[in-house]
C-alpha positions, 0 to 999 in steps of 0.5 A: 594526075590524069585518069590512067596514072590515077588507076595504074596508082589504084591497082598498084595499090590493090596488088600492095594490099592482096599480098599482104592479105596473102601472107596474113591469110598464109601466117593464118594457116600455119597457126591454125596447122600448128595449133591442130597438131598441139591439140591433136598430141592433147587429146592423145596424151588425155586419153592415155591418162584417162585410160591409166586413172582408169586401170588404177581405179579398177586396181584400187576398187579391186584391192579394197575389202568389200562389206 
């Protein structure tokens, strides 16, 4: 294998391997997207409970006889 068919291999093998790594880095991303909008919609569904257990507390603190 002479010089010039030996990089022409190198390079093409180079192009192989970066779009590969192109879709590797793209599946990455839209996990990483899909995983933001999952804890996004958490955080907001915590809140919310947070805030209702809260309104019970006040409901239950208010309803019970003081000594």
């Amino acid at each position: 294998m002479d010089d010039l068919t030996h990089l022409e291999k190198r390079i093409s093998d180079l192009e192989h391997h970066i779009t590969h790594q192109d879709a590797v880095i793209q599946d990455l991303s839209d996990m990483t997207a899909q995983q933001w909008e999952v804890i996004d919609a958490l955080t907001k569904k915590h809140d919310r409970l947070s805030a209702h257990l809260a309104t019970i507390e006040e409901s239950v603190d208010a309803s019970t006889p003081q000594d």
